[in-house]
VEXLUM-770719 format. One record per residue (C-alpha): residue in one letter; x, y, z. Coordinates in steps of 0.001 Angstrom, whole numbers, plus 500000, padded with zeros to 6 digits. Layout:
# VEXLUM-770719
+------+--------+--------+--------+
! type !     xx !     yy !     zz !
+------+--------+--------+--------+
!    A !      X !      Y !      Z !
...
+------+--------+--------+--------+
This chain:
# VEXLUM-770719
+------+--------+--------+--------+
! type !     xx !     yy !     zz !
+------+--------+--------+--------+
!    X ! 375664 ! 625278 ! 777272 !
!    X ! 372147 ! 623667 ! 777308 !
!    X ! 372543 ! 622773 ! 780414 !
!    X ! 373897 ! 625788 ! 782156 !
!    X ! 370787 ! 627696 ! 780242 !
!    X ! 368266 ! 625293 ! 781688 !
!    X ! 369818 ! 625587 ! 785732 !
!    X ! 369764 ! 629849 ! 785136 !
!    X ! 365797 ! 629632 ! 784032 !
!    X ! 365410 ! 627839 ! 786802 !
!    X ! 367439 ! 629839 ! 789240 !
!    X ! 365427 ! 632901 ! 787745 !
!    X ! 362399 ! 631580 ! 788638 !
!    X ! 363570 ! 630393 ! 792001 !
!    X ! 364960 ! 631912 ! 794114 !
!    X ! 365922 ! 629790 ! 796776 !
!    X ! 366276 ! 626184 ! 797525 !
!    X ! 363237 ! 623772 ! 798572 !
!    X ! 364111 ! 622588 ! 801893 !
!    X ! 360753 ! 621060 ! 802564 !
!    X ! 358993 ! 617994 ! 803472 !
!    X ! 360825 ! 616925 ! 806647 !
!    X ! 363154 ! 613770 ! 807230 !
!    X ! 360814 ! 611256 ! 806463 !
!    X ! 360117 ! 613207 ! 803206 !
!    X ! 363294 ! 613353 ! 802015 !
!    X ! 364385 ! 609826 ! 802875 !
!    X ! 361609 ! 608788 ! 800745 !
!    X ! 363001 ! 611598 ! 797959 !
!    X ! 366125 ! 609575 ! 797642 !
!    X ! 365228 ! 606817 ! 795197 !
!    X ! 364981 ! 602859 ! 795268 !
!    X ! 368044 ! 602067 ! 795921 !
!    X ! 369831 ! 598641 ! 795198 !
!    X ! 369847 ! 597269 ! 791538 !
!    X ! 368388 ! 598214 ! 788071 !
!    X ! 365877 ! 595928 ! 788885 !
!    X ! 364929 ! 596828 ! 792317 !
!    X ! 361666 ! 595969 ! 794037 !
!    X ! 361426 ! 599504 ! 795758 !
!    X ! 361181 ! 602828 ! 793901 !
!    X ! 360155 ! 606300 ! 794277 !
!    X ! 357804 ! 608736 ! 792464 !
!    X ! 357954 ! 612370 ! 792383 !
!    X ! 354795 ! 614431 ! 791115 !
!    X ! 353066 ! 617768 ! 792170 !
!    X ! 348548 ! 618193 ! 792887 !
!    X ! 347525 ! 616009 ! 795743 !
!    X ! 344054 ! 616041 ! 793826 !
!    X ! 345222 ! 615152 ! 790471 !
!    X ! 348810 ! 613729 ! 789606 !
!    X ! 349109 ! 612160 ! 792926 !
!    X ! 345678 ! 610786 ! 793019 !
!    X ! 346308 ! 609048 ! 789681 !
!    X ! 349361 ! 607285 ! 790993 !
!    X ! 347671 ! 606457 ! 794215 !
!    X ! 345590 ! 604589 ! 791673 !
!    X ! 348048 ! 603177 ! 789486 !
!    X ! 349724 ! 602121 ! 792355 !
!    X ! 347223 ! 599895 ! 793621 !
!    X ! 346614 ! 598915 ! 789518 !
!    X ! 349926 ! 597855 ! 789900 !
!    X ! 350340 ! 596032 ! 793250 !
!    X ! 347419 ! 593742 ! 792811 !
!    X ! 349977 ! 592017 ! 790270 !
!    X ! 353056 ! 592760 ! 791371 !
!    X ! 352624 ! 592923 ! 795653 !
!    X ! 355898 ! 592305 ! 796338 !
!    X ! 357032 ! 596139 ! 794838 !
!    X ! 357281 ! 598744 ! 797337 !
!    X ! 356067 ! 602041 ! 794888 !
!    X ! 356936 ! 605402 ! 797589 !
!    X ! 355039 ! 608209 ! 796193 !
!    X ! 356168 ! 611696 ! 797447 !
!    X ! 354347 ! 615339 ! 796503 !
!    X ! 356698 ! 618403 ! 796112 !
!    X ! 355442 ! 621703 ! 794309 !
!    X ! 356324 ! 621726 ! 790664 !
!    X ! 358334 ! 624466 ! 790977 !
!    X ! 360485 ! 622153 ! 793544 !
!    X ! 360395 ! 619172 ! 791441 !
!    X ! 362535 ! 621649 ! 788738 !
!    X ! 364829 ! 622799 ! 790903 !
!    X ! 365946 ! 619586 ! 792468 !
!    X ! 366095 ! 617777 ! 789236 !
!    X ! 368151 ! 620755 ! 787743 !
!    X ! 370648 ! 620945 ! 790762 !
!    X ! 370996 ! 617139 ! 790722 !
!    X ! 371624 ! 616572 ! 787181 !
!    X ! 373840 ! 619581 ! 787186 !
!    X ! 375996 ! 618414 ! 789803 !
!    X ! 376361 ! 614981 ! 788094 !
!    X ! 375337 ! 612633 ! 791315 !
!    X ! 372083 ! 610769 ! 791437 !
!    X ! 372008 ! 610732 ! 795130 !
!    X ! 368863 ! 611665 ! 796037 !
!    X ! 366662 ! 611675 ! 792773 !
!    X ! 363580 ! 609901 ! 792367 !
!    X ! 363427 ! 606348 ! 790061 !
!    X ! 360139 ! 607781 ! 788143 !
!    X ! 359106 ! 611776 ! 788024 !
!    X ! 356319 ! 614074 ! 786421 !
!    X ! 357580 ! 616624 ! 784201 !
!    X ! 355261 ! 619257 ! 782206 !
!    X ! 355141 ! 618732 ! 778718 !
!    X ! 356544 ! 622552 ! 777854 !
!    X ! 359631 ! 621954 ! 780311 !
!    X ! 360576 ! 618434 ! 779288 !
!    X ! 362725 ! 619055 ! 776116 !
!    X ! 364800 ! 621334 ! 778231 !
!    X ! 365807 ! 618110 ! 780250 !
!    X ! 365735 ! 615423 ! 777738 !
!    X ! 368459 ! 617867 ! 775857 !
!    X ! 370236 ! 618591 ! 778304 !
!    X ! 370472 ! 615440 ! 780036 !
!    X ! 369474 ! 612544 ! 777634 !
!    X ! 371680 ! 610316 ! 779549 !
!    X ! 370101 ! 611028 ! 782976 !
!    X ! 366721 ! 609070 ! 781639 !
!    X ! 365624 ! 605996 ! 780550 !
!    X ! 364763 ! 605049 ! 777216 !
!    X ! 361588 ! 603775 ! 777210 !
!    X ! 361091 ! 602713 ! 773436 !
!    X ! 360664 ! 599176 ! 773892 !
!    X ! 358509 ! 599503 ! 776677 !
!    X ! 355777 ! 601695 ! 775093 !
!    X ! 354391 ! 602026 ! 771376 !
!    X ! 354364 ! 605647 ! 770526 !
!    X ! 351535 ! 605345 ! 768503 !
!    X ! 348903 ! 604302 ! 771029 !
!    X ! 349016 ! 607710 ! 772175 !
!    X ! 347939 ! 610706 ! 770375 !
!    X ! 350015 ! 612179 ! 768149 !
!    X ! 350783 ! 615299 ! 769631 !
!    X ! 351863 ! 613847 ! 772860 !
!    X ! 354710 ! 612681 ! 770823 !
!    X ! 357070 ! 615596 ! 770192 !
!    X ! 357628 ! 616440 ! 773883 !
!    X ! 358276 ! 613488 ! 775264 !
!    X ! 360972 ! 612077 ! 772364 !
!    X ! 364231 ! 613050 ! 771768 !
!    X ! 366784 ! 611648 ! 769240 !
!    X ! 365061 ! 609576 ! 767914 !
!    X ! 364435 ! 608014 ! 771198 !
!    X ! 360894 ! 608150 ! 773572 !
!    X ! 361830 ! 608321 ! 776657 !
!    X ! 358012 ! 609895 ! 778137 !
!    X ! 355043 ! 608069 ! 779134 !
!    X ! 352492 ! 610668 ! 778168 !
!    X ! 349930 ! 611465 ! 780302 !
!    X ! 347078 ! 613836 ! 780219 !
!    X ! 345866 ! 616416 ! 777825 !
!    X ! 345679 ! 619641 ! 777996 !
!    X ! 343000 ! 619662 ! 774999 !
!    X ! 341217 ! 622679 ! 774837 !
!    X ! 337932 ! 623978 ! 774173 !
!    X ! 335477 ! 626696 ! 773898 !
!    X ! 333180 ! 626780 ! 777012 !
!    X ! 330002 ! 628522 ! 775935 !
!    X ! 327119 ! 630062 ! 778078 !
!    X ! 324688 ! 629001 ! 775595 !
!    X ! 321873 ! 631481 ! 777301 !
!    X ! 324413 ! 634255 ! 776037 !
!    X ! 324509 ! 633121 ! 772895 !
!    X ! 321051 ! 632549 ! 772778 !
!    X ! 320453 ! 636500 ! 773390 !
!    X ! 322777 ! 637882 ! 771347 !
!    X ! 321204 ! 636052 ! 768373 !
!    X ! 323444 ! 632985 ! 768068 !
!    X ! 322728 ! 628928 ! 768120 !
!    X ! 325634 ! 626719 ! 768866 !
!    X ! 325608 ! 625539 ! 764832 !
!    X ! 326758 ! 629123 ! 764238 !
!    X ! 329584 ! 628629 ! 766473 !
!    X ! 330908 ! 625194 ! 765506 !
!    X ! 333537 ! 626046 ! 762980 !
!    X ! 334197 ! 630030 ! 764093 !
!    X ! 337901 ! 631403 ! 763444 !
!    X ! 339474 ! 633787 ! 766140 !
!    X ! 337815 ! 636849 ! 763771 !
!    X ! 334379 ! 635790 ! 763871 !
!    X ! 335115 ! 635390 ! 767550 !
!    X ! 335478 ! 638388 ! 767973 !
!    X ! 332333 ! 639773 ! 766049 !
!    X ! 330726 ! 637686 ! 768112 !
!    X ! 331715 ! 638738 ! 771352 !
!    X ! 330937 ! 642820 ! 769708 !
!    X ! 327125 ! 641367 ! 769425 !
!    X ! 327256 ! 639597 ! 773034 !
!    X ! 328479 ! 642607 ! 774761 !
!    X ! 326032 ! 644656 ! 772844 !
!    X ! 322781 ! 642643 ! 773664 !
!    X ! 323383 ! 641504 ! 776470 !
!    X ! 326506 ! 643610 ! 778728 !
!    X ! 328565 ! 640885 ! 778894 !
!    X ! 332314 ! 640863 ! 778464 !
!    X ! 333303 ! 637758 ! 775854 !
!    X ! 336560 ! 636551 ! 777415 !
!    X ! 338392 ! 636802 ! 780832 !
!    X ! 342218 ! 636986 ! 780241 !
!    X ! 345146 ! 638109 ! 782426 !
!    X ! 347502 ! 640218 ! 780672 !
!    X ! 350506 ! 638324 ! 781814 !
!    X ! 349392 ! 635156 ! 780462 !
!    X ! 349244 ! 634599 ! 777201 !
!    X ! 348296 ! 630925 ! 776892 !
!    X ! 346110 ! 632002 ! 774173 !
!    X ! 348843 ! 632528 ! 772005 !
!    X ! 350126 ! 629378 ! 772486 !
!    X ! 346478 ! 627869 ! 771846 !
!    X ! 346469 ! 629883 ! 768755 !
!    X ! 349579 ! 628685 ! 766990 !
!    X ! 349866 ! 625271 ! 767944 !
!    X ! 346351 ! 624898 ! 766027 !
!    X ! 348286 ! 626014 ! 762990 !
!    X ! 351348 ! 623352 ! 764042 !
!    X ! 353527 ! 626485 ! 764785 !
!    X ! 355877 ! 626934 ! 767966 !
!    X ! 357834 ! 629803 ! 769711 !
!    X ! 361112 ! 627802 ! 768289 !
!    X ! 361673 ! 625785 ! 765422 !
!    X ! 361614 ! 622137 ! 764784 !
!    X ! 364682 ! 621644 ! 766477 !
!    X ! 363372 ! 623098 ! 769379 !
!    X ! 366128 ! 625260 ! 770581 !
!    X ! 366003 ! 627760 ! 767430 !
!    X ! 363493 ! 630818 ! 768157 !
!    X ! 361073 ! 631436 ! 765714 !
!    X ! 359368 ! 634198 ! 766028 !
!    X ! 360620 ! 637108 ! 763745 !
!    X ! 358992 ! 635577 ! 760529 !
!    X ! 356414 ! 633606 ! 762141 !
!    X ! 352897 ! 633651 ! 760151 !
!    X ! 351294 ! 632247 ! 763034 !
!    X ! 352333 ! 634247 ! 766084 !
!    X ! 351969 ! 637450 ! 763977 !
!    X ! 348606 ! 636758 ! 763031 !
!    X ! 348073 ! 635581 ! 766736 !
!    X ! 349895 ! 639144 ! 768191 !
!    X ! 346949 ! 641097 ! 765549 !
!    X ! 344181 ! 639093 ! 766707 !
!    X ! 345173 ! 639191 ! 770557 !
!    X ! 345445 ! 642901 ! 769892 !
!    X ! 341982 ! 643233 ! 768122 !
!    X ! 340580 ! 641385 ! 770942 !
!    X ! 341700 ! 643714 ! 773666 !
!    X ! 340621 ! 646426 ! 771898 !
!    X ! 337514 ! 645023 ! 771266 !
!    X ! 335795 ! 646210 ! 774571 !
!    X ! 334865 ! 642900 ! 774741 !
!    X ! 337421 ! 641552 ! 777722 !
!    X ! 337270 ! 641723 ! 781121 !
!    X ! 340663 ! 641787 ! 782244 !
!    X ! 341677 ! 639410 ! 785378 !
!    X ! 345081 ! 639724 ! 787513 !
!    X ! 344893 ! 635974 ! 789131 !
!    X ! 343163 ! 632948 ! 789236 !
!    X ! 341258 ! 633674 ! 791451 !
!    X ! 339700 ! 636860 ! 789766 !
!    X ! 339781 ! 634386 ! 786022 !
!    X ! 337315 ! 631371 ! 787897 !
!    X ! 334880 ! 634373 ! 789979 !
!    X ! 334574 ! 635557 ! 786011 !
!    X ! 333116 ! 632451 ! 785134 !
!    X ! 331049 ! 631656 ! 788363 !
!    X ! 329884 ! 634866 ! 788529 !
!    X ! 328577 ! 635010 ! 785014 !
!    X ! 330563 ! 637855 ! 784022 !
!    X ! 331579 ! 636214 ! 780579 !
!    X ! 330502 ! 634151 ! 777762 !
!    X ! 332957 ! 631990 ! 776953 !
!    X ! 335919 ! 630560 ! 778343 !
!    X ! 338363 ! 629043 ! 775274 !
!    X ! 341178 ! 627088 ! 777585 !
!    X ! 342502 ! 623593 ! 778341 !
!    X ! 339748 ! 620699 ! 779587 !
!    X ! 341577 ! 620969 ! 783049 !
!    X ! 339017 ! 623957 ! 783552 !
!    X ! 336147 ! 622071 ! 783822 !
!    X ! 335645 ! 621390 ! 787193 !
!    X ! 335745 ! 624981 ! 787742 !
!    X ! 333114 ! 625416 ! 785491 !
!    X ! 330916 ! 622611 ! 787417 !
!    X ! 331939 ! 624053 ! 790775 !
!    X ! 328844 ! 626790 ! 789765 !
!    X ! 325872 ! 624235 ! 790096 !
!    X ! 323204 ! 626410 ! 789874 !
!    X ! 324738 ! 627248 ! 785553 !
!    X ! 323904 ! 623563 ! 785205 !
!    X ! 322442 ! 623063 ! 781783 !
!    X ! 323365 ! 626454 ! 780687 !
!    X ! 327200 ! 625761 ! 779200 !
!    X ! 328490 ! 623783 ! 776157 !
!    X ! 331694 ! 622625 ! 774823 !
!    X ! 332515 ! 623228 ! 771092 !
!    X ! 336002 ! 622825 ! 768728 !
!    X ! 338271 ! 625895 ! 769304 !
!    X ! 338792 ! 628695 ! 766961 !
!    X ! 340929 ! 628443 ! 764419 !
!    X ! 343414 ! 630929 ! 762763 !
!    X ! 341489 ! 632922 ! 760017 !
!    X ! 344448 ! 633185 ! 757542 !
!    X ! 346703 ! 630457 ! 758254 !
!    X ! 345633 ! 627625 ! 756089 !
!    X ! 346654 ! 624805 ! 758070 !
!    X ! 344917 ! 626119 ! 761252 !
!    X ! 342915 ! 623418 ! 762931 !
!    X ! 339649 ! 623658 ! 765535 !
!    X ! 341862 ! 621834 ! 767986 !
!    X ! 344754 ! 622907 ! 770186 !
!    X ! 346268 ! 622675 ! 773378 !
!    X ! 347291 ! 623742 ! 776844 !
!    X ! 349147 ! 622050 ! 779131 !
!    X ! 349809 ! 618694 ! 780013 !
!    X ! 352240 ! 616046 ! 781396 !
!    X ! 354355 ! 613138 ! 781493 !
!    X ! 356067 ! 610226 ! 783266 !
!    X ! 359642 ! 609842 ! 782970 !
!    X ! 362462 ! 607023 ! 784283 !
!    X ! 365703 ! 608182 ! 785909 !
!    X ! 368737 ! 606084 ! 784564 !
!    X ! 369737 ! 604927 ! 788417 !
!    X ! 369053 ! 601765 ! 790526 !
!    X ! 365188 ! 600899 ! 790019 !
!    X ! 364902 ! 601983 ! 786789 !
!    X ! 363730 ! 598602 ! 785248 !
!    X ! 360796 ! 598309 ! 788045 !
!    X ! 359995 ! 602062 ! 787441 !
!    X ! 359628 ! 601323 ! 783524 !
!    X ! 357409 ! 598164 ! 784236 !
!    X ! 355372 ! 600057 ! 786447 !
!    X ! 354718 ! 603157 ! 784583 !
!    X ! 354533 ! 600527 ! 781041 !
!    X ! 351530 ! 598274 ! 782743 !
!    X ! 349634 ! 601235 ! 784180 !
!    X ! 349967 ! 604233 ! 782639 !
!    X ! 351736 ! 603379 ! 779201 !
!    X ! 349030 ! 600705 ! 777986 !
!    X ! 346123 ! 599969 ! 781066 !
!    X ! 342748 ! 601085 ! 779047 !
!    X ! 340633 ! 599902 ! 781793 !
!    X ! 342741 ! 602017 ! 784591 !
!    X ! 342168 ! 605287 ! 782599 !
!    X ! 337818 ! 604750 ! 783197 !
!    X ! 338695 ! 605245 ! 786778 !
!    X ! 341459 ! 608101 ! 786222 !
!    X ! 338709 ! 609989 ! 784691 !
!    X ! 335901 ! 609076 ! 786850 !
!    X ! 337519 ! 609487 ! 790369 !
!    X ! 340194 ! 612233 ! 789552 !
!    X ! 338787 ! 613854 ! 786172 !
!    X ! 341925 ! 613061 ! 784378 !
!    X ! 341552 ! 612666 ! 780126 !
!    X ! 344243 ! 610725 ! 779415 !
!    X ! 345960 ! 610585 ! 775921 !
!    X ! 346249 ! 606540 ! 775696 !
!    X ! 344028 ! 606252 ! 772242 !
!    X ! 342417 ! 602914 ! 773635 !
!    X ! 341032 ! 604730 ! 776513 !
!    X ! 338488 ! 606645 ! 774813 !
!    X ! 336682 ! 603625 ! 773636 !
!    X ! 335960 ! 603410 ! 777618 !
!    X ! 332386 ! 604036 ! 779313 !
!    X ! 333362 ! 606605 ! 781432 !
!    X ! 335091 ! 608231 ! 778443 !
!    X ! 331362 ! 608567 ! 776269 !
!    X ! 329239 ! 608832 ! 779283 !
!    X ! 326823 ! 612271 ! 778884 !
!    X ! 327819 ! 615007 ! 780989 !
!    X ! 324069 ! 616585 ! 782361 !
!    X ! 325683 ! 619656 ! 783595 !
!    X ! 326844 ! 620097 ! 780372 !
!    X ! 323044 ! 619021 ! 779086 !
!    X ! 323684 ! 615844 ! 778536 !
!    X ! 326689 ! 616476 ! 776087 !
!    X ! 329185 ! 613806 ! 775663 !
!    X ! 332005 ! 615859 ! 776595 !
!    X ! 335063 ! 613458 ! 777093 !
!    X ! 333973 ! 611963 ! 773823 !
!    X ! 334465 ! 615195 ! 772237 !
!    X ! 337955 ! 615645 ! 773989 !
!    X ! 339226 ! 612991 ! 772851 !
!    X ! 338228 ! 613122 ! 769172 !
!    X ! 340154 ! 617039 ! 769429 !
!    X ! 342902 ! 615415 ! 771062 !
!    X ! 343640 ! 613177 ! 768402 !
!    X ! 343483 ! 616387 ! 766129 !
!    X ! 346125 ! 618302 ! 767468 !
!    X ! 348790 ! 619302 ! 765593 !
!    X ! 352329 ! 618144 ! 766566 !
!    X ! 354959 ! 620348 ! 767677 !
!    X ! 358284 ! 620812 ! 769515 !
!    X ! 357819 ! 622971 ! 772707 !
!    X ! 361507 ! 622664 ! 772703 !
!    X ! 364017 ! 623974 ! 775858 !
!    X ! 362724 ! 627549 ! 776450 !
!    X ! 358998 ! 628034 ! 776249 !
!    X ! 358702 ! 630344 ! 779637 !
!    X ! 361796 ! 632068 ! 779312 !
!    X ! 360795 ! 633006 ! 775652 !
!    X ! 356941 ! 633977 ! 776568 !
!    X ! 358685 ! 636480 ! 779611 !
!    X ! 359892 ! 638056 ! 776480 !
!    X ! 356496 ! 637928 ! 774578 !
!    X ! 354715 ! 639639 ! 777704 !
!    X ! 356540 ! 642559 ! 777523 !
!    X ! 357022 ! 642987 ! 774038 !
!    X ! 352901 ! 642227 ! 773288 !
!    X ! 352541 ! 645560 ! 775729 !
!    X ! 354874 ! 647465 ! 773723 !
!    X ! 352532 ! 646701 ! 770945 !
!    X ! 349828 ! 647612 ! 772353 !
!    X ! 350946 ! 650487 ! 773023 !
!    X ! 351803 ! 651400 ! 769813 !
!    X ! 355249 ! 650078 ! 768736 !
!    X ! 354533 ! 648329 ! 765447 !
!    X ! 354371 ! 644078 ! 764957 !
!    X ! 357488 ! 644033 ! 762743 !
!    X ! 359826 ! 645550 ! 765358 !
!    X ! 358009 ! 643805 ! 767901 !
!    X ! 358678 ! 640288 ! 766502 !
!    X ! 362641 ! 641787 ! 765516 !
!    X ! 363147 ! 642625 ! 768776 !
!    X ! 361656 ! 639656 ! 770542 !
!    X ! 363631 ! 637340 ! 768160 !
!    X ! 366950 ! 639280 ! 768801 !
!    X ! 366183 ! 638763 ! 772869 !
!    X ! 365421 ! 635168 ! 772582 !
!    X ! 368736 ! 634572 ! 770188 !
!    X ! 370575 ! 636780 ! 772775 !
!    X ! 369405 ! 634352 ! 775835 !
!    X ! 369255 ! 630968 ! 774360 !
!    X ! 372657 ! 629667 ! 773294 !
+------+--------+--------+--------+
């Protein structure tokens, strides 16, 4: 049934089949070919700027040892990269799948459950514990890890410290907030100086997943196919904080992102509390140089294991179980699963923070940022990375926040938390069998 569930998300989502990329494209799309161990294999990832840019440079990693391995790297949308997996393993051929693919962390339980048989274990070719912590629970399954994990989507609170400085406020004051105090503090910006404390789209409520996963709480249960949501402490103290927030006067509501980066270029708000992957955003304003900061996130005011770290987003490498796989394993084992050195450049030339724990002891990874005013920011990453609390995403993350959308509406609107939660917990049970 796991299966069938994960092909309709899908098919919700999409609506039609990728047909994409050409001849060429989809020759390369088809795999190594030959034996396990196979000296040709094929990669699948999405963002010619970032996932595909680090293989480019794992690839060459690679080859300067191993030249006689022919590593095909070929770029389809995410959103194509699901589909094509899900109609493959659903139809129970291999033709055409790749030997190595990039899956986001929130969609790769839905896989691995599904289809543990369709990927390679990797346990003896990676140690689990050189990666941080967190990384851990999407990318196992059964005991088994079958994920290389990748980068983090640690996340942070992006201060304009002139703001700050105006409404009254030194960074100190902000170092160990909670989500309340953020809020008083975003009354006092708005007051002195007209600006709004937070850009967020109504439709997207990664804050709520930052917000529990600092407390080590999930949409689903530690099985990750149970919902949890009914009599969870942490996403009903997240739903009454969200909705004191937006009632604050204190948010400047975006539709895209688009409208969410002019926010922060333009000025228009103090703070921006989201994954590191919004940095070069922030950067892309040169003439704010000197005027932002990075600090630990807030933390839940009333959940006591609430941490100042969270997350959002992220992704991993994963080996299909067909001719190549061995080569695919070594490959993704000597570069991504264990090369330190490899990870300086990821982060210099492609701005990628990788979770490898050794990589942080790098150069790049303490050098001082000077738009940031000299702060060590990677550094900082890193030490929040290795902070954040482990959890299951589990098999149904999107579908179950489709249900969150609507319902957090309905309570702002009025309808009360407790039938809020009932109902969203009888929707999810209703959908995820």
């Amino acid at each position: 049934m796991k299966k069938v569930m994960v092909l309709l998300l899908t098919c919700m989502i999409l609506l039609t089949a990728c047909s994409s990329g050409g001849k060429d494209k989809e020759q390369a799309a088809s795999g190594g070919g030959g034996d396990a161990k196979s000296k040709e294999i094929t990669i699948w990832a999405w963002d010619p700027k970032f996932n595909i840019a680090a293989l480019d440079i794992a690839k060459e990693a690679y080859n300067a040892k191993h030249p006689d391995v022919k590593i095909n790297i070929v770029e389809f949308a995410q959103a194509d990269i699901i589909q094509k997996l899900n109609t493959g393993l659903n139809s129970g051929t291999t033709k055409g799948l790749p030997n190595a693919v990039l899956i986001e962390d929130y969609r790769a339980q839905g896989f691995l459950q599904a289809y543990p048989d369709s990927f390679a274990d990797l346990s003896g070719k990676i140690k689990p514990e050189n990666f941080a912590e967190y990384k851990i629970g999407p990318t196992s399954y059964d005991g088994k890890q079958y994920g290389v994990p990748f980068d983090t989507g640690v996340a942070g609170l992006y201060v304009r410290k002139d703001y700050i400085e105006q409404a009254g406020y030194t960074l100190d004051d902000l170092q160990n907030m909670d989500w309340k105090q953020y809020i008083e503090l975003g009354k006092k910006v708005k007051e002195k100086t007209g600006k709004d404390i937070i850009s967020l789209d109504p439709n997207d409520l990664g804050i709520l997943r930052m917000m529990i996963q600092s407390a080590g709480s999930w949409y689903l249960k530690g099985d990750g196919t149970t919902p949890d949501l009914k009599d969870n402490a942490a996403l009903k103290e997240a739903f009454t904080l969200y909705k004191e927030l937006m009632q604050s006067n204190t948010v400047k509501v975006n539709a895209d992102w688009s409208q969410f980066i002019a926010s922060i270029n333009n000025g228009d708000v103090a703070t921006v509390p989201t994954g590191n992957w919004i940095t070069p955003s922030v950067k892309a304003e040169a003439s704010q140089a000197g005027q932002w900061a990075i600090l630990p996130m807030p933390k839940l005011p009333e959940t006591p294991n609430s941490v100042h770290a969270t997350n959002l987003g992220g992704s991993s490498w994963y080996v299909m179980n067909i001719p190549g796989s061995d080569t695919a394993a070594d490959f993704l084992a000597e570069t991504f699963g264990s090369n330190a050195d490899m990870y300086q450049t990821l982060l210099t030339k492609v701005g990628a923070i990788g979770t490898l724990k050794e990589a942080a002891k790098g150069e790049a990874y303490t050098k001082p940022d000077d738009f940031f005013g000299g702060q060590q920011t990677v550094s900082d990453f890193s030490k929040w990375t290795a902070e954040i609390p482990k959890v299951n995403y589990g098999t149904s993350t999107y579908a179950i926040e489709d249900i969150l959308v609507v319902e957090m509406q309905n309570y702002l609107n009025g309808k009360s938390l407790d039938q809020v939660l009932s109902d969203a917990q009888s929707q999810a049970e209703a959908q995820i069998k």
